[in-house]
C-alpha positions in Angstrom: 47.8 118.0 86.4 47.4 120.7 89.5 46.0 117.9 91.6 47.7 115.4 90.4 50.7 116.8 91.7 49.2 118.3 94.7 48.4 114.2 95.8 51.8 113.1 94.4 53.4 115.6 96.9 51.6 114.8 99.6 52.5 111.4 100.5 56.4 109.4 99.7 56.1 106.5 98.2 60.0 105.4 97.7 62.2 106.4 100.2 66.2 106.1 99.2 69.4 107.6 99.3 71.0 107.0 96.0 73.6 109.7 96.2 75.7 108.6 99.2 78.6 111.3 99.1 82.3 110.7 100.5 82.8 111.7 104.2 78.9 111.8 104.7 78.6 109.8 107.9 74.5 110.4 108.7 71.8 111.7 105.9 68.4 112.6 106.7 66.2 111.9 105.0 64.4 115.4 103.4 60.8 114.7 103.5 59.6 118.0 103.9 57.0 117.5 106.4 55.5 115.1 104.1 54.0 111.6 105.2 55.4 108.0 104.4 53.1 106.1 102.7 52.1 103.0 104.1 53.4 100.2 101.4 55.9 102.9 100.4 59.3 101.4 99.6 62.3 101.5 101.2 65.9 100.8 99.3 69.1 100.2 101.2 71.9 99.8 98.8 74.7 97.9 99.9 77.7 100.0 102.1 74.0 101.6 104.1 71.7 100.7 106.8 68.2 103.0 107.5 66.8 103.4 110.8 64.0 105.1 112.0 63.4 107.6 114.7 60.6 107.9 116.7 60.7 111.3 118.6 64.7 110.9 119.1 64.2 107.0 119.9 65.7 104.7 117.5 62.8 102.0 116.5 63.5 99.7 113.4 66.4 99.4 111.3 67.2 98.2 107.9 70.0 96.4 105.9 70.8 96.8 102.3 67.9 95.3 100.5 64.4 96.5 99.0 62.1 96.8 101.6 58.0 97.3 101.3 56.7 99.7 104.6 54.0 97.4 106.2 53.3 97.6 110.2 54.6 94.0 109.8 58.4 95.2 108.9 58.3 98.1 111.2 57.7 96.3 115.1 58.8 98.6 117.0 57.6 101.7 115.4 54.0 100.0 115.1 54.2 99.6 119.1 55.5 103.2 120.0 52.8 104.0 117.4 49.9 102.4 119.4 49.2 100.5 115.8 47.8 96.9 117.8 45.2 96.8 114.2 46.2 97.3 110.8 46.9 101.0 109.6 47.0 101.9 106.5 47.3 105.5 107.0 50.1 107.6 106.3 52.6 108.0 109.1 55.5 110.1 110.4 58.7 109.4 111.3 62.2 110.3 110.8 64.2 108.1 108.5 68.2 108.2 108.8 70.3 106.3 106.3 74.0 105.5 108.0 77.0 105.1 105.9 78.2 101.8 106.9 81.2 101.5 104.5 84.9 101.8 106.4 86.5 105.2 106.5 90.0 104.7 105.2 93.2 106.6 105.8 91.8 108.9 108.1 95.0 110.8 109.0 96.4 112.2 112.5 99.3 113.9 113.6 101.0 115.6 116.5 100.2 119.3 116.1 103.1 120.4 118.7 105.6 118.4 119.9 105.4 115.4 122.4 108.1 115.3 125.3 109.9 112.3 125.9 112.7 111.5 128.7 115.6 109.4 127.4 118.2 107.7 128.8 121.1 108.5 126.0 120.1 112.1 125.0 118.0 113.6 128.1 114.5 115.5 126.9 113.3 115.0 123.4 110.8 116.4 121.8 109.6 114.8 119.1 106.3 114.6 116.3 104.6 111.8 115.1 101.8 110.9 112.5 100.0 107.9 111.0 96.6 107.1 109.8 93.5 104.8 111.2 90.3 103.4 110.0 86.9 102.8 111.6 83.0 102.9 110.4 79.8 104.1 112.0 77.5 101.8 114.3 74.4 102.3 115.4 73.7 103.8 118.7 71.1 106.5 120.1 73.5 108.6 121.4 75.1 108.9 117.7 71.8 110.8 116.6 71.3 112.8 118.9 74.7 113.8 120.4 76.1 114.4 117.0 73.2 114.4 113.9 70.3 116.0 115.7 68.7 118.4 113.4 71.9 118.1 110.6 70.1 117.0 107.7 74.0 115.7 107.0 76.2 115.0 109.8 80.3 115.4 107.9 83.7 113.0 109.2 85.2 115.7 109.9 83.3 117.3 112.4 84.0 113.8 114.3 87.4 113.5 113.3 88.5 116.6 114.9 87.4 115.3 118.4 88.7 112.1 117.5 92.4 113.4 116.7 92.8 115.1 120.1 91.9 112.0 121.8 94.9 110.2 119.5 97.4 112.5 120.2 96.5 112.4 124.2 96.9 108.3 124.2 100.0 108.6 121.9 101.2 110.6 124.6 100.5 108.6 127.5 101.4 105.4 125.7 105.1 106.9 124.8 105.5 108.2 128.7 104.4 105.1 129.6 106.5 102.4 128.0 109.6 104.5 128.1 110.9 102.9 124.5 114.5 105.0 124.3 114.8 107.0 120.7 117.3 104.8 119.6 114.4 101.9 119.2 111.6 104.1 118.3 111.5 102.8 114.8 111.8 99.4 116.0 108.3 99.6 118.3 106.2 101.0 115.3 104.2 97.9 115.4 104.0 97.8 119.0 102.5 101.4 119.6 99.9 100.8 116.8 98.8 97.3 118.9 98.5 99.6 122.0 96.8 102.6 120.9 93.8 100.4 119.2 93.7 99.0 122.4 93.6 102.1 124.2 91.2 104.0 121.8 88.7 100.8 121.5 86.5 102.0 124.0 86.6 105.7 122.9 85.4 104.8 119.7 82.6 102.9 120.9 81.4 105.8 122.8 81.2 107.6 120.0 79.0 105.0 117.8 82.3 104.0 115.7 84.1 100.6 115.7 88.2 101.4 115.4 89.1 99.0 112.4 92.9 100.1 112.0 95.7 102.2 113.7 99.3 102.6 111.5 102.3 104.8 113.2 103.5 106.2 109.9 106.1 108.2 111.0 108.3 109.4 114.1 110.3 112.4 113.5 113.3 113.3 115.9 114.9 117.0 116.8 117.9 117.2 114.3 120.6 117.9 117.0 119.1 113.9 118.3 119.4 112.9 114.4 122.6 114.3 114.1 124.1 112.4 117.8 122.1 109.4 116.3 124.2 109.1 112.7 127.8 110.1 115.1 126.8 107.0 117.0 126.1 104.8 114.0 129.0 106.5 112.5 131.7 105.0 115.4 130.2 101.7 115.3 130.4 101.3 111.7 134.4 102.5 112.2 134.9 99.3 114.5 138.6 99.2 115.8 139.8 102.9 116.2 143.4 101.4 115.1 143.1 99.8 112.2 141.0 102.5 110.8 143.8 104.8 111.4 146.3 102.6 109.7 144.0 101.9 106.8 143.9 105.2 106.5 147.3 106.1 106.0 147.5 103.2 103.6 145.5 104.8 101.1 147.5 108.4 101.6 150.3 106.6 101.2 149.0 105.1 98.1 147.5 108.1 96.2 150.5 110.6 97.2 152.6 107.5 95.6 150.4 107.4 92.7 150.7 111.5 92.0 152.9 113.2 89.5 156.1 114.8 91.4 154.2 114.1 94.8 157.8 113.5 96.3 156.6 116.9 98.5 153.4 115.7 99.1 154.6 112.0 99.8 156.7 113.7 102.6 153.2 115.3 103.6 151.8 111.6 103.6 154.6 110.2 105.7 154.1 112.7 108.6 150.5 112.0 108.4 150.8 108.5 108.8 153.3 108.9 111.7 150.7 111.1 113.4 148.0 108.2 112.4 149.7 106.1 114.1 150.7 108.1 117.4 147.2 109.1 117.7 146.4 105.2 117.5 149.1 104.1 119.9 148.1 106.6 122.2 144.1 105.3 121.8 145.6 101.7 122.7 147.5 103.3 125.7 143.7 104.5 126.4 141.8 101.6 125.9 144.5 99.0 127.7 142.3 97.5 130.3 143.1 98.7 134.0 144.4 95.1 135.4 147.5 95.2 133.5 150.0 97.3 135.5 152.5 98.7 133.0 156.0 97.1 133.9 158.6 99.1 136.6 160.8 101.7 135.2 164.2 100.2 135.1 166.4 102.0 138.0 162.9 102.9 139.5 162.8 100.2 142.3 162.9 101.2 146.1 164.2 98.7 149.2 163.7 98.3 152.5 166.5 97.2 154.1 166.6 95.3 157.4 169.6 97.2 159.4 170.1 95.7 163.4 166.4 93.5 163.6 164.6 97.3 162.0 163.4 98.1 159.1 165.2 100.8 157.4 164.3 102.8 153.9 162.8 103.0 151.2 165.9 103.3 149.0 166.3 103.8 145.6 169.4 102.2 144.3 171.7 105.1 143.8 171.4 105.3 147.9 171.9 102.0 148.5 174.9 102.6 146.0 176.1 105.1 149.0 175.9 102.8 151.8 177.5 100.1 150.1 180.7 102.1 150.2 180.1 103.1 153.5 180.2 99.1 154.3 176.1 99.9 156.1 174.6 97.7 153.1 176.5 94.2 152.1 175.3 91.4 149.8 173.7 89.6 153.0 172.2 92.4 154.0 168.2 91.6 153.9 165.9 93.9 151.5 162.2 93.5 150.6 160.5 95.8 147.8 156.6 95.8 147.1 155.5 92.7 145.2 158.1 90.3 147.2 156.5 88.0 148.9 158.8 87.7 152.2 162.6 89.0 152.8 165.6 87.7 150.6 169.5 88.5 150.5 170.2 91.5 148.3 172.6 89.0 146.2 169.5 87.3 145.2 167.9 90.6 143.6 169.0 90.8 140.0 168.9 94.0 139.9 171.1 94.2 143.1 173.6 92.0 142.2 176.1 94.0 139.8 175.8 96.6 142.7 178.4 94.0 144.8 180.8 93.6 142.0 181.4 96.9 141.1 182.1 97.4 145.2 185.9 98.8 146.2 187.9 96.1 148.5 187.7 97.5 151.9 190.6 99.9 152.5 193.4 98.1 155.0 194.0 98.4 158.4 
């Protein structure tokens, strides 16, 4: 039985790896300085692909299937090998079996905060996360940069290099497209389209082919959140002056609808008053700057045209004056601002009763 096993140890007859763990990118295979067996099997299940290495060159590889070892199968390694005959011999070489299967939900996030200049609320920061998927190719630089003498080569060594890359093109793509914080959560799609684009050609560096990229989440600074719901808040309001009445409506209503709320309808009354100064005086606000409120009566000023000169401004109670002192008649010529040439003051309206109410002139 001693030699038995002694021969049995000596050379690998199947060569497998039937317990492919989660997160295991690269296995090894662990054949202890043993030699493969010419017309040694080789099993690939499905979700695997073996390849062999040559002294750190990659020579033949394999996809799911049953395989039997034969220089015929293996091309490349029979030529690095110098094998131009048959060889049945035993032979080394390193076999690596690559988890082909796609890596899902594969989270990220922004560690610290990402600064962003808006338009409505000056610097935010703000924090994002999300998730992507990809799977392994096959590359030479994949073994040796990042399996080389790992018997298992973990995601998560990857992944950490692969999240600050994330974060660095989230950061460039928000700078970049300068989407204001109001429509972040409208451009969720958007970003994700972008940053695959953007992180293609890191992945492929890196042996992997990017398969997904979600924007789960962006979170805002809550003094933002808090100017965001006040914004939404006013809009939802609509006109400022029928909110106000409505409201006094329905104080009106429940003081009216209260036990001995005589005191407190009182209360109600003076609130809707106030109501509704506040919303005359938000009218007076919002009246749009073309519409010049009307003179004050008693307000107006003329010019009056005394000997071919222009004479004045006078407000009426003057021109009152020099009616009694017989220097201002109804013929008398007067012009105001907004006339559009010189008239009689007995055409003026507002003139006119001045004349009536005039004292005869005292006799010689």
């Amino acid at each position: 039985m001693g030699l038995f096993n002694t021969l049995r140890n000596e050379f690998i007859d199947i060569i497998e790896w039937p317990d492919m763990e989660a997160g295991i990118l690269v296995h090894r295979f662990d054949r202890h300085d043993n030699e493969i067996k010419m017309n040694a099997k080789l099993v690939v299940r499905p979700g695997q692909r073996a390849v062999f290495v040559n002294e750190g060159q990659i020579a033949d590889a394999f996809e799911p299937g049953t395989y039997t070892l034969t220089t015929q199968n293996i091309p490349i390694l029979t030529t690095l090998k110098s094998w131009k005959y048959g060889f049945d011999s035993p032979f080394k070489a390193e076999v690596y079996f690559i988890n082909t299967t796609e890596q899902l939900d594969r989270k990220w996030g922004t560690p610290n905060p990402v600064m962003l200049r808006d338009a409505d609320f000056g610097i935010v920061r703000l924090r994002a996360r999300g998730n992507y998927s990809y799977k392994i190719g096959i590359t030479e630089e994949m073994i040796s940069r990042f399996v080389g003498a790992q018997s298992d080569f973990d995601c998560d060594i990857l992944e950490d290099q692969i999240r600050v890359k994330v974060i660095s093109s989230f950061s460039d793509c928000i700078g970049e497209h300068k989407i204001p914080a109001l429509d972040l959560a409208a451009k969720y799609d958007e970003i994700s389209e972008f940053m695959i684009e953007k992180l293609k050609e890191n992945f492929q560096r890196l042996g992997l082919e990017l398969l997904s990229f979600a924007l789960e989440n962006i979170s805002l600074p809550e003094e933002v959140q808090k100017a965001m719901d006040q914004r939404a808040s006013m809009g939802a309001v609509g006109n400022l002056n029928n909110f106000s009445q409505y409201q006094a409506a329905n104080a009106l209503r429940d003081a009216a609808q209260n036990e001995g709320g005589s005191g407190n309808m009182m209360g109600m009354m003076m609130g809707a008053q106030m109501a509704g100064g506040v919303s005359n005086a938000l009218n007076q606000k919002e009246q749009p700057a073309g519409q010049a409120p009307p003179p004050i009566p008693g307000g107006n000023k003329y010019f009056v045209a005394l000997d071919g000169a222009q004479t004045g401004p006078f407000s009426i109670s003057e021109l009152k004056q020099k009616i009694l002192a017989q220097s201002f008649t109804a013929d008398s010529l007067v012009w105001m601002e907004g006339m559009d040439a010189w008239d009689k003051a007995s055409a003026r309206e507002d003139l006119k009763e001045l004349f009536g109410a005039a004292p005869p002139p005292i006799p010689q």
